[in-house]
C-alpha angles and dihedrals in degrees: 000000000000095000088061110044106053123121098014092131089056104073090036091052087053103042102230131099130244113275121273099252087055112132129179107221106196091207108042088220088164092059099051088049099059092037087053100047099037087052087051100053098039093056085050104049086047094056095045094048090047091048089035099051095020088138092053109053119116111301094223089057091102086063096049093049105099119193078244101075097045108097128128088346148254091345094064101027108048068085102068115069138142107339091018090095101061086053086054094043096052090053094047107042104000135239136349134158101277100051088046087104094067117081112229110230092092099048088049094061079044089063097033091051093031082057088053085052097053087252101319097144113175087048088056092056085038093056081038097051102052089039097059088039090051084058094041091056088045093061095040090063095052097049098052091043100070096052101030107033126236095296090050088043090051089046094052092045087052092041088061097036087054095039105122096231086050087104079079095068087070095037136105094256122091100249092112095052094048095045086050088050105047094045094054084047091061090041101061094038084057086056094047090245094135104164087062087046090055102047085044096055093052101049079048078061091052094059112043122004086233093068083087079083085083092064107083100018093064083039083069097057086040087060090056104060120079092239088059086147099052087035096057092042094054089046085053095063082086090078101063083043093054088048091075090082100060095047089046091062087038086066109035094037117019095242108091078183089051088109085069103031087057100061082077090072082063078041093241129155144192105260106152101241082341093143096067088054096053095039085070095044114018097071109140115047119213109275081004112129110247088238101044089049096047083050099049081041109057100036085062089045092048087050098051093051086051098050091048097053089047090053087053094053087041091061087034098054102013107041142243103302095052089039086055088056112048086042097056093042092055085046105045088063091042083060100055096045116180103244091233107040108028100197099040117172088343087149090057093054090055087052091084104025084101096194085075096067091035088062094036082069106041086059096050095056118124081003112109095169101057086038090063088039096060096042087043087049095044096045091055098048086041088059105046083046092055092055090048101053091039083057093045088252108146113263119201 
């Protein structure tokens, strides 16, 4: 219902019908069929850099290998990487101060999923992971569809599956799960069906902190309607919902607040769109190589002017309420800028900010040569990331 049923207010908000070539597929084949063979690729191209540069990989990667992240081997595992074990340590033993940042929703279907498995646990978030990333794609595609007909639809699908942070959807990190969330958000609120948006919105929340994006950007369709009170109220029930994270540290740590005071172990702290500041002026870290520091740099500071000029086409083409939220997505991590890299896995964070894909192809339609140039460009960052997680380099 949900697949075909998507962007229907936005041609209504901003007063004009779909265009003529739209076309309401009832199965998103398109969508299975890039999820499928990017999967597909990705998984490949990670085995055979982890098998091809094996001596090569950071020397510090022994360290980094918890117990944790060693199951059925380097087929599943090549998955787990990084901050993968917190994920895997709050399945499996619950929460600590460290892990505190990470909402709980996703290592809950870990444990749930890793129980069916017998304990396999990093088979469990990876099942996890491309489950929730097949229905994201699936909603992706309906929502561009309406508004941007089958070809756009096929473009934005293509535009996510090529992304070069896209590894994270199967891995064992909780992108796939949020994106999944926040577009079915969208998607009932779009429907007026604001109870589900609601408890939507608030299991969004659960799962990452920046889920409170949805807020008021959900607040803006709910204005609309002419219920905007019943409306409101039934969005709010997110906040009890959301609730549940608090408590759960509460609980399992003493700190209801762990989950922020937390972000100073990333060294991360609250600047309001700080990190937009130091991103211009705050280039070498301390101990840091002039080159490797230009380079992490100025692929975050690519990426932010990016994401700021495709906020600017989703309010423009899309309307208010997805312009609010991509806005306030790109600005909730500016705000909370690492104090050494200032910019730190900004490009993840765009990963599951939609709109973006959603702009990037309304401004490659009826333009074959951009189109090939985006696709061109993603592939090739997908595929250098892609060697670099496989060799426990940091990505994003």
């Amino acid at each position: 219902m949900i697949t075909t049923a998507v962007g229907v207010g936005q041609r209504l908000r901003e007063g004009r019908a779909a265009p003529p070539d739209v076309s309401v597929a009832r199965t998103p084949r398109d969508a299975v069929v890039i999820f499928v063979w990017s999967r597909a690729a990705i998984w490949i191209g990670a085995l055979f850099s982890f098998y091809w540069f094996e001596p090569n990989r950071h020397p510090n990667a022994a360290r980094w290998d918890s117990p944790l992240l060693h199951e059925l081997g380097s087929a599943t595992d090549v998955w787990a990487r990084w901050d993968s074990v917190f994920f895997l340590r709050i399945a499996e033993h619950g929460y600590d101060h460290a892990s505190a940042a990470f909402g709980p929703l996703y290592p809950a279907l870990v444990w749930v999923v890793g129980h069916l498995l017998f304990g396999h646990y990093v088979v469990g978030g990876i099942i996890v992971s491309l489950a929730t990333a097949l229905g994201a794609f699936v909603l992706l595609h309906a929502a561009a569809e309406r508004s941007l007909g089958a070809d756009g639809a096929r473009r934005a699908v293509l535009y996510l599956a090529l992304f070069p942070m896209a590894l994270f959807l199967q891995a064992v990190y909780s992108e796939s799960l949020f994106l999944l969330l926040v577009l079915a958000a969208f998607a009932f609120a779009e429907r007026g069906r604001w109870t589900l948006a609601g408890v939507t919105t608030g299991l969004a929340i659960l799962t990452r902190i920046a889920g409170v994006a949805l807020l008021p950007a959900l607040a803006v369709l709910a204005w609309r309607r002419p219920d905007r009170r019943s409306a409101l109220a039934r969005l709010a029930l997110s906040l009890p919902i959301a609730a549940v994270y608090p408590l759960v540290l509460w609980r399992q740590v003493g700190d209801p607040w762990a989950f922020a005071h937390a972000q100073g172990r990333w060294h991360r702290h609250f600047w309001p769109l700080g990190g937009v500041w130091q991103a211009f002026v705050h280039w070498v870290p301390a101990g840091a190589g002039h080159a490797h520091a230009l380079a992490v740099n100025g692929e975050g500071l690519a990426f932010l002017i990016l994401f700021v000029a495709l906020t600017v086409v989703t309010w423009r083409r899309f309307g208010a309420a997805y312009g609010v939220f991509a806005a306030t997505s790109l600005a909730i991590p500016l705000s909370f800028p690492s104090s050494r890299w200032p910019l730190l896995s900004l490009p993840r964070f765009g990963l599951v900010i939609f709109p973006f894909f959603l702009a990037g192809a309304a401004l490659t339609a009826g333009r074959p040569r951009l189109h090939t140039a985006v696709v061109a460009w993603s592939a090739l960052g997908l595929g250098i990331a892609v060697v670099q997680w496989a060799l426990w380099q940091w990505v994003a």
